[in-house]
N, C-alpha and C positions, 0 to 999 in steps of 0.2 A: 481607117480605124486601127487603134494603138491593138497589136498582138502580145499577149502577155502568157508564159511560161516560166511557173515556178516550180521546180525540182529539191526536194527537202528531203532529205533522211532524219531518221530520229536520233543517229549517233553517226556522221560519216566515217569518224576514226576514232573506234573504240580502242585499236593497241594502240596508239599515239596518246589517249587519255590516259589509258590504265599506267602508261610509263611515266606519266609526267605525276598524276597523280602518286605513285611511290616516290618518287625523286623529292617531291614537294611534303612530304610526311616524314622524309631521311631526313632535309633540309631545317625542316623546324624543330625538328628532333636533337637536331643538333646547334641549331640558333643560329644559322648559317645565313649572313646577308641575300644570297641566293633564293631566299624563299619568295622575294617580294618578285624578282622578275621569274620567277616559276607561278608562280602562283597569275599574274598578268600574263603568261603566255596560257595556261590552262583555261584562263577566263575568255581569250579570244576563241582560242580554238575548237570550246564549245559553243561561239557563237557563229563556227563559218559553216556551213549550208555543205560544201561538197568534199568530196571523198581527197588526201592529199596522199602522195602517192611515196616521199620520200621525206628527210628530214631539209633537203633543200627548198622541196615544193611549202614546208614551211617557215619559210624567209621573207614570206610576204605577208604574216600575222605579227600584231604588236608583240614583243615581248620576246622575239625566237631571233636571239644573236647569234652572230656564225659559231659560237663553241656550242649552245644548246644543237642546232641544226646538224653538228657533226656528232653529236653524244644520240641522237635518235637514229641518222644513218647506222651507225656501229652498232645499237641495239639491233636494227632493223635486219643486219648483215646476221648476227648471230642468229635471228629467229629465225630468220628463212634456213639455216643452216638444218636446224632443229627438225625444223616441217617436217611432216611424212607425207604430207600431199599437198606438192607444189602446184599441181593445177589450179586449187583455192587462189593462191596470187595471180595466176592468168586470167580466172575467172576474175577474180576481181579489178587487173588492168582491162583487160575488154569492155566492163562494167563504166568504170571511169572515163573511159575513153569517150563512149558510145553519150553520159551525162552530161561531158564536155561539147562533144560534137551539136549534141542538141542546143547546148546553152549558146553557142558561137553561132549558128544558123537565124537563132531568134535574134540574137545582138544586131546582126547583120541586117536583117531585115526589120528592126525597128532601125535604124542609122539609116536606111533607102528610106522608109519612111517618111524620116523627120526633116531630112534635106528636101525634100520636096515639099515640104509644110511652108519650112523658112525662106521666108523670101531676104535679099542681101539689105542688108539695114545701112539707110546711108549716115555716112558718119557726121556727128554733130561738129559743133562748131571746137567743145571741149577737147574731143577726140582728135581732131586736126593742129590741135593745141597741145595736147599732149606728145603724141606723134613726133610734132617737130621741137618740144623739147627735147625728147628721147634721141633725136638725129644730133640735136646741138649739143648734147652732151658727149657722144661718144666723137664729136668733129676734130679733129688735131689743129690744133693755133700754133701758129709759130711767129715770133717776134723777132726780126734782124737788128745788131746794133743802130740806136739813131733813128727806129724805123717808131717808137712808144715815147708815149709820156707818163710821167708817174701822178697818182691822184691819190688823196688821202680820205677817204670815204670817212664818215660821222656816222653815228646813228644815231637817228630822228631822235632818240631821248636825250640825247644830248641837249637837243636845241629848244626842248620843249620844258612848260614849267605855266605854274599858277601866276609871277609876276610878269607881267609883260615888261618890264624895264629891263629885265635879265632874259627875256626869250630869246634873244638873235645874240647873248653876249659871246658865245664860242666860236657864229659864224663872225660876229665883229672885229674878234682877236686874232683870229685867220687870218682875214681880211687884210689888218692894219700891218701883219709879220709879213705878209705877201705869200701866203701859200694856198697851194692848188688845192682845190677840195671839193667836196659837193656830199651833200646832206640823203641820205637814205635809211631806210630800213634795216638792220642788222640784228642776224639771228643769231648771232655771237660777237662778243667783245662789243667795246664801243667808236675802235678808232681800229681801219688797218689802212692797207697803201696797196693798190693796183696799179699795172702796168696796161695803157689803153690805145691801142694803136687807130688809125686811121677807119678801119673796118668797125669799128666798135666793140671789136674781141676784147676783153680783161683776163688776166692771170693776175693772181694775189698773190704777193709779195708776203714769205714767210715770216712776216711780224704782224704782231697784235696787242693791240694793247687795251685794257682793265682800267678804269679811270674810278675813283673810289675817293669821295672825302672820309675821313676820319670818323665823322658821325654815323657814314655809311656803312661805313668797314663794321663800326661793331654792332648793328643792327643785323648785319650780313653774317655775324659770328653767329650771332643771338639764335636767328632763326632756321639757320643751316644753309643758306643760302651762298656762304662765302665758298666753302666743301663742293657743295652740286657747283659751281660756277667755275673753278679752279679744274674739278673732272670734266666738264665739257672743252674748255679750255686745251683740257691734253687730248684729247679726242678730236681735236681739228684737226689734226693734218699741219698746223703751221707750230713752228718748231721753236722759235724767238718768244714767248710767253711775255707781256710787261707790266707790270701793277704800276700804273700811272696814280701816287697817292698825296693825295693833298688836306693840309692842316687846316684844322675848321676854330678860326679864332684861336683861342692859347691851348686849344686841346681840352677843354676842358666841361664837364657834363655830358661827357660822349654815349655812355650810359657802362661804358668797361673799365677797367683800368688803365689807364695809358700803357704801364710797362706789359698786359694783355696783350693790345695793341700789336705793340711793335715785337712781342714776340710770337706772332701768329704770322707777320711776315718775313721773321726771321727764318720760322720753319720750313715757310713754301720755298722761300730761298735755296734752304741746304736741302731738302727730301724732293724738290720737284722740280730744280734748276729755274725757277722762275729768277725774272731781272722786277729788282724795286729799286720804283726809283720814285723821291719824297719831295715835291714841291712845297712852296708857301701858300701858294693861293693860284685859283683859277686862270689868269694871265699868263704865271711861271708854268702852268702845266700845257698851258698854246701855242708859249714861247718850245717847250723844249719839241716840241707836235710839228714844228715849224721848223727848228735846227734837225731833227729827223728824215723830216722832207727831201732837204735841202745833203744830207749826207745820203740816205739812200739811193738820191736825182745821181750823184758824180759816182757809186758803188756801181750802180747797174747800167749805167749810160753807156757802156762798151761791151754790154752781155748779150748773147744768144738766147732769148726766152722761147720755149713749146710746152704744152700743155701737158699735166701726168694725170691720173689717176691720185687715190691718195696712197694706197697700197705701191707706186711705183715710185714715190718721192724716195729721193738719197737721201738720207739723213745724216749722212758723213761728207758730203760734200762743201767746198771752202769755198762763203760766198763771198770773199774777196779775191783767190784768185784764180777761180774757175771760169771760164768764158763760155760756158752753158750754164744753165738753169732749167731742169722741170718745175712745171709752178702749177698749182691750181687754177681754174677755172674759179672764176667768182660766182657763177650762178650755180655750179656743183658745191662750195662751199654753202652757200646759203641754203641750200636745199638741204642737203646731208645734216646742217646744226640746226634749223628749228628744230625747237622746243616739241614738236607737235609729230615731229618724226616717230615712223616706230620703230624701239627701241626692243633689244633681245633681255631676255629673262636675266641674262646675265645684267646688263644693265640697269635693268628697272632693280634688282637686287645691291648693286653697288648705291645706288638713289636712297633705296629703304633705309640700307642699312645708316647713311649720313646723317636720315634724320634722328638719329636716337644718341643720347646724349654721350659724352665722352671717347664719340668715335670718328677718329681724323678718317682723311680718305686716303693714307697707308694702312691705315688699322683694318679697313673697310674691302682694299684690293688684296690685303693677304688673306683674310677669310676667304672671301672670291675665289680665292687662285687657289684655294683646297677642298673647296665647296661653293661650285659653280652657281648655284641654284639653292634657293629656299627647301624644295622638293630632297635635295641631297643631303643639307644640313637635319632635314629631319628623320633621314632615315637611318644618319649617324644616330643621331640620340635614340633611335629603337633598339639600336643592335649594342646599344652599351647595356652590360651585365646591370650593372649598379646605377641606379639614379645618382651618384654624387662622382659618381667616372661623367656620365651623361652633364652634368654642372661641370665638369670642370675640362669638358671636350676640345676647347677653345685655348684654354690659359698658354700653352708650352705654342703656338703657332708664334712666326719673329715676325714680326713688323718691320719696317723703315727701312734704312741702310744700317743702323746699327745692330739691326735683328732682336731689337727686342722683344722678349713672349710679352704675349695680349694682357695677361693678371687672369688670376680669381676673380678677380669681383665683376669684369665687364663679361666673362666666360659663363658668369652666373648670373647676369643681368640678363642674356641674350637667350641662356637656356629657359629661364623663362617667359621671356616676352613670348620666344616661339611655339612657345610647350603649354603655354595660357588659355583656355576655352572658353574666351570671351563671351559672356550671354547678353 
């Protein structure tokens, strides 16, 4: 039978309130950003149950950052300085001691308890699956010259499609150029190149390539889709980016303007080093897939491959004439880029912001990178004096390589989308 002890005071730390409380009344007093994390530290710490003893002991409440925790020891120093009867603080460290001890005995003997309830659950089939993902992920692959072959992996939408006369055309283009390949599932890009040795191990080979016809491209402009595809793109880990882009008929009814077009991939070009490269038609883009192959096969045939992390890839290293290579895992790439991965706030924020009109994904990372979080940008707009400082919070931030500020108008399109109480 479960033993249960609950120990409550009505206020455990009244001088720890009464101080934060004045702090948080100076603070708003003076319209001082600080109110918001005083005020979230005072809301916990009237919700913790037992007596805290120091301003370290509260480091373990929301809201109490190492400078708050050192500004209540130093009060704490002065009062007791003050005291005329320090036995009150003995009394009351015995007090605490004695609430703690109780609460640690009960802890303890519910945990004998409960281990003896649970019996060892044996692991399913997923857990045995997971497991030895887990193992094969952290395994070191190492590849000897001559000892791999290279393969140029598709993804399944490539090959798929409502005509059957065109379903197998990619693998049939392959085929007829004579290159290695084989058709899979891809949670990013549509075409890259792994190196496959005898054990089955893959490391991927730092290109990638974006395959886009024309009529694609500006559907992909249209919907925001070109943006979010471009930032996962740099988020992989592989460093060679390629827009494989091919001409749909004379160009024409695309639903953009052509010279649009071409200057949207002029711009990935110079702001995000991406390689474009502009075929005529689907054959020229399997042919060049094929001359690819066939250059990367004679680049790497004399190289040292082992497995990194993505955090441990060089990114300055010369893959013509290094004779190592750290390389991704292909089942750590595929995992890490689905779509379906979870993503940090900061993430899902750089996503948000793509979708709203007029915002490239330079425009999108330099916000980011000065307002990490939705939650931050809106705590800038409370602490601005004036509503049309708060509208125009944004404008002077630089963008791109040539650092240009954001404008007026997009600084005041955004203060309102965020500032909006949508019913």
């Amino acid at each position: 039978m479960e033993t249960r002890l609950e120990v409550r005071l009505r206020e455990p730390n009244p001088l720890f309130t009464r101080w934060l409380e004045r702090w948080l009344r100076e603070a708003e007093r003076r319209q001082q950003k600080s109110q918001f994390r005083l005020r979230q530290a005072l809301e916990s710490l009237r919700s913790y149950p037992l007596p805290l003893s120091s301003g370290r002991d509260c480091s373990i409440l929301r809201g109490f950052g190492g400078t708050l925790c050192q500004l209540i020891d130093e009060e704490l120093r002065q009062h007791r300085g003050l005291r005329l009867a320090p036995q009150e603080d003995v009394a009351r460290a015995q007090y605490e001691q004695q609430v703690q001890e109780v609460v640690r005995q009960v802890q303890e003997q519910q945990t004998v308890h409960q281990k003896r309830l649970v019996k060892p659950r044996k692991p399913t089939k997923k857990d045995l699956a997971e497991l030895a993902a887990q193992e094969e992920r952290v395994r070191q692959v190492e590849m000897k010259p001559g000892a791999f072959q290279l393969l140029l992996l598709v993804d399944t939408q490539e090959t798929s499609g409502k005509n059957k006369r065109v379903l197998d055309q990619t693998r049939s283009y392959l085929e007829s150029l004579g290159a290695r390949h084989e058709v899979r599932r891809l949670t990013i890009g549509d075409f890259l190149w792994v190196a496959q040795d005898p054990e089955g191990n893959e490391l991927v080979l730092p290109y990638i390539v974006e395959r886009k016809r024309m009529d694609d491209l500006a559907s992909s402009i249209r919907d925001g889709r070109f943006h979010e595809q471009k930032h996962r793109l740099q988020q992989s880990g592989l460093r060679n980016i390629i827009y494989l882009v091919e001409d749909y008929g004379d160009n024409e009814q695309l639903g953009l303007p052509l010279d649009s077009l071409q200057q949207a991939l002029a711009n990935a070009k110079v702001q995000t080093g991406v390689q474009v490269v502009r075929t005529e038609n689907h054959f020229r883009s399997m042919s060049y897939l094929a001359a690819m192959s066939r250059s990367l096969g004679q680049i790497f045939a004399n190289k040292r491959l082992y497995s990194v992390d993505r955090g441990q890839i060089d990114k300055c290293s010369c893959l013509l004439m290094d004779s190592q290579l750290g390389l991704l895992k292909f089942r750590a790439l595929y995992e890490d880029s689905a779509k379906n991965a979870q993503l940090t706030v900061r993430e899902v924020f750089v996503q948000q912001l793509l979708q709203l009109h007029s915002l490239s994904l330079e425009r999108a990372m330099a916000i980011v990178e000065r307002y990490p979080t939705p939650r931050c940008l809106l705590e800038a707009y409370e602490v601005c004096p004036e509503p049309k400082q708060a509208r125009l919070l944004l404008s002077s931030i630089p963008c791109g390589p040539l650092e240009r500020p954001l404008g007026d108008k997009i600084s005041q399109c955004l203060h309102e989308f965020y500032t909006t109480h949508f019913r």
